[in-house]
N, C-alpha and C positions, 0 to 999 in steps of 0.2 A: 504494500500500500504506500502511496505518495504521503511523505512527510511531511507533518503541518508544522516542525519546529523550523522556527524562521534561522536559526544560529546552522542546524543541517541543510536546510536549502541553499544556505548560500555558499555550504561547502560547495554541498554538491552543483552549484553552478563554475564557482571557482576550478575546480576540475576537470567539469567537464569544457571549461576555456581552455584552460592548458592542455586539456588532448586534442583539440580540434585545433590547437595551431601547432601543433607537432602532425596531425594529418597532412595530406597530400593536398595543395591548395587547386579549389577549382580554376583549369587554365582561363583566363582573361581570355573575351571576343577580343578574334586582328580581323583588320579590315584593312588591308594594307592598298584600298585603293584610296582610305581617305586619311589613314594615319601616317604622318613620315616619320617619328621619332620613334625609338623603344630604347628599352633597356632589359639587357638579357640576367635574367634573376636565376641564384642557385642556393635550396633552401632545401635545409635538412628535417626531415621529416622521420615517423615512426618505419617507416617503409625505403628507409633510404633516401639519397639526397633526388631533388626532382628540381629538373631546370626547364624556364619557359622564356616565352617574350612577354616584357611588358609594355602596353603602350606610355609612353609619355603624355599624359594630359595636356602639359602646360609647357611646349616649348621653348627653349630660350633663344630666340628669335635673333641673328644678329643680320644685316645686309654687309653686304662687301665692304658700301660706299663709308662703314664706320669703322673702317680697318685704316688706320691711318700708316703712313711712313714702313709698309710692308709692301710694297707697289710690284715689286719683283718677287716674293716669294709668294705672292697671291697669283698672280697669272700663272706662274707655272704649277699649282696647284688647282688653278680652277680649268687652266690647259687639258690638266689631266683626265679630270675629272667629267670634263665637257666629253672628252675622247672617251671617256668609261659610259657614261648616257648614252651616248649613240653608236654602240654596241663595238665602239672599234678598242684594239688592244692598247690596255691604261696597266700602269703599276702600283703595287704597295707601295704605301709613301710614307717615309718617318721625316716627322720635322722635330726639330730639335733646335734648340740652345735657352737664351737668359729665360728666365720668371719673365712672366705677365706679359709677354711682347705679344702676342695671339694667338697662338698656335690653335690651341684649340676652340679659338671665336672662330679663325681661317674656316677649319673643316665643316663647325655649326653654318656658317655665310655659307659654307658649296651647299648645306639643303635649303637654305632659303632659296639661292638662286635657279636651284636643280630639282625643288622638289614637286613643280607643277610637272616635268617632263619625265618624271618617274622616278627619281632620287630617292630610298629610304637609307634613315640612319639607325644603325644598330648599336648602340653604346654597351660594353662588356667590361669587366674585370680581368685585370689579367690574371689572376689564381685560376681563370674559369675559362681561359684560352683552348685549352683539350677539349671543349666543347662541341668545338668549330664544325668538324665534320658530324654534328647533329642539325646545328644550324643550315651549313649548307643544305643537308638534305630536307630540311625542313622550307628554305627559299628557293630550292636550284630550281624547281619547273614554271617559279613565277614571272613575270613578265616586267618586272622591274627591277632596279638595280640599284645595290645594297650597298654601299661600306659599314663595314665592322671597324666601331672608332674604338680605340683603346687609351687612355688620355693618362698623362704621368705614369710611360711604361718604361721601369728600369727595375733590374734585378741586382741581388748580391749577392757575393761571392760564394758560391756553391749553391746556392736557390736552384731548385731542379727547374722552375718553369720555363725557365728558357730554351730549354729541349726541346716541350712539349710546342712552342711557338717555332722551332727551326722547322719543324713535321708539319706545321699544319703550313708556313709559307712556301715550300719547296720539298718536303722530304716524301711525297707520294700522290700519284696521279688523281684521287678522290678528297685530294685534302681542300683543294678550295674550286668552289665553283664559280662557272664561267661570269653568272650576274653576279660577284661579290669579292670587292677589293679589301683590304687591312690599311686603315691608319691609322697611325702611331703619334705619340708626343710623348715626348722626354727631354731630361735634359742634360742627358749622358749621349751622347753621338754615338758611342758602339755600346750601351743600354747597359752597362754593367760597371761596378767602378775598377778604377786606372790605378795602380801603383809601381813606384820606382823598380821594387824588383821583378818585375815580367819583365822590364827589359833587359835583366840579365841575361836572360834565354836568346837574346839575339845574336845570330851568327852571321858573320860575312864568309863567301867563298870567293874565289882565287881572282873572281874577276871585281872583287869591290861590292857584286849582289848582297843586298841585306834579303835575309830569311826569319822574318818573326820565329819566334817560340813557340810551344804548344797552346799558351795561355792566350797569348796576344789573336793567333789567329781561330782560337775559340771563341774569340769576343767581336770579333771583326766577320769571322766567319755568320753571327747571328744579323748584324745590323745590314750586309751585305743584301739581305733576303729581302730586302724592300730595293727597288728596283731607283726608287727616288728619294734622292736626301736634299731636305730644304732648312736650311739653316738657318735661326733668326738672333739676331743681336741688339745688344742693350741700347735704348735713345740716349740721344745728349738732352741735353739741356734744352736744345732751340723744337727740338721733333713732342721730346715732353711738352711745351708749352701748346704746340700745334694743336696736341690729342686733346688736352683741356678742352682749348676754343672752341675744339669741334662738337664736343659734347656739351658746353656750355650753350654753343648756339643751336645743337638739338632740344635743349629744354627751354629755345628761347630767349635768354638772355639780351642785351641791346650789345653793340660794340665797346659803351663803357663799362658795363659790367666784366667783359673780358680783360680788359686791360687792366681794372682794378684788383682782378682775382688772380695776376700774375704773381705777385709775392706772395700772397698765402699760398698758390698753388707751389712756390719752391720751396715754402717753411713744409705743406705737408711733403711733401717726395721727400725732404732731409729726414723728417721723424720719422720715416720707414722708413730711410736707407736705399732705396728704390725710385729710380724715373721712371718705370714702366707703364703699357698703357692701361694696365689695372689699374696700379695708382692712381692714374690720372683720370681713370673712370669715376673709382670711389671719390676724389678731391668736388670731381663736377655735380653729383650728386648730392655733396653736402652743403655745396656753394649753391647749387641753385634750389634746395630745399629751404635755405635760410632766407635768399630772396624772396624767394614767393611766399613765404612765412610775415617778415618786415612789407612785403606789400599789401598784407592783408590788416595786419595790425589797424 
């Protein structure tokens, strides 16, 4: 008989919560002609771990045209990606280098600009990279075309996952399908850290050829497997002020409001240590929250 003690009932509610989110979660509707974002999820259950797609509700929408002082490593990333859309042969692409420069706003702007002509983004973990060839089987007969974005991917020193990432870009004919590229962000260029002694292992022969080490060309050997490396580097001063402007005059601002917001915009970038165009996002944001706060007063 159902118990009328209210102190047991709400055990037994409590319980029976915690077994039902240790169950298997019902998979989410895709509808992958009107959703472009997901996020690929892997959640341990009573029944073992069970990986799905999830859609992204609430996009974080960026356009190209807010990519500021990256002018060259956007074209050849939206190059690419134009050539991946329209079904011709495009490569994996790792962009790398400073914090906050865009790297990954870049790849977000390719589905803005890409994602009426069939562009879906698939965002993953990389602990959850092995997955890959479920994914593909699970996108390869659809008629649009996927990157699997992977964002701050870098491993360390004896981290198995890196294996499992050399298999799925190159190490077997089923590992990636035709509609579905890999992008990467890091900000290690061969995704793993460097130190003094791997280059002990380096040998010259007779004719002056340097010949890396084991280590060296394990490290070189993984970053090689994206077919495109785009490098990006820290603003000066004058490119920092630029991104401000730009985003000040997205939210509106008049011409004086920009020029006035130039010194606090270098006091903030000094307190973080950072000109990036994070920073300069966060700065714009708070500059013009303040404004439109004082104009309402």
């Amino acid at each position: 008989m159902p118990t009328t003690d209210p102190k047991t009932a709400e055990l037994w509610l409590r319980l029976g919560q915690k077994l039902e989110a240790l169950l298997p979660p019902s998979p989410p509707v895709i509808d992958f002609t009107k959703q472009m974002a997901f996020r690929w999820v892997r959640r341990a259950t009573l029944l073992g771990h069970v990986s799905f797609l999830q859609p992204v509700a609430s996009f974080a929408r960026i356009d190209l045209a807010d990519l500021q002082h990256v002018e060259s490593q956007a074209e050849r990333v939206v190059k690419n990606t134009r050539q991946f859309v329209r079904g011709l042969p495009a490569n994996n692409v790792l962009l790398t280098g400073a914090r906050g420069t865009g790297k990954s706003s870049l790849v977000r702007a390719c589905l803005s600009a890409f994602g009426d002509a069939g562009l879906r983004l698939i965002e993953i973990d990389k602990d959850d990279l092995a997955d890959l060839p479920q994914i593909a089987e699970m996108i390869g007969q659809r008629p649009e075309r996927f990157i699997l974005f992977c964002d701050d991917l870098s491993f360390e020193q004896g981290e198995a996952g890196y294996k499992a990432l050399k298999t799925v870009l190159d190490g077997g004919l089923s590992a990636q399908a035709d509609n579905l590229l890999i992008y990467a962000t890091s900000n290690r260029r061969h995704l793993m850290p460097e130190s003094m002694k791997d280059n002990l292992s380096v040998q010259y022969d007779e004719q002056g050829d340097l010949h890396p080490g084991e280590t060296i060309e394990e490290r070189i050997s993984l970053s090689e497997r994206f077919g495109l490396w785009v490098s990006f580097h820290s603003f000066n001063q004058a490119d920092y002020l630029d991104i401000v402007a730009h985003w000040l005059t997205r939210y509106g601002l008049s011409a004086e409001d920009l020029q006035a917001a130039r010194q606090p915009a270098l006091q903030w970038a000094t307190e973080r240590g950072s000109r990036s165009g994070r920073v300069a996002l966060a700065f714009a944001k708070d500059w013009a929250a303040q404004k439109n706060a004082s104009a309402t007063e």
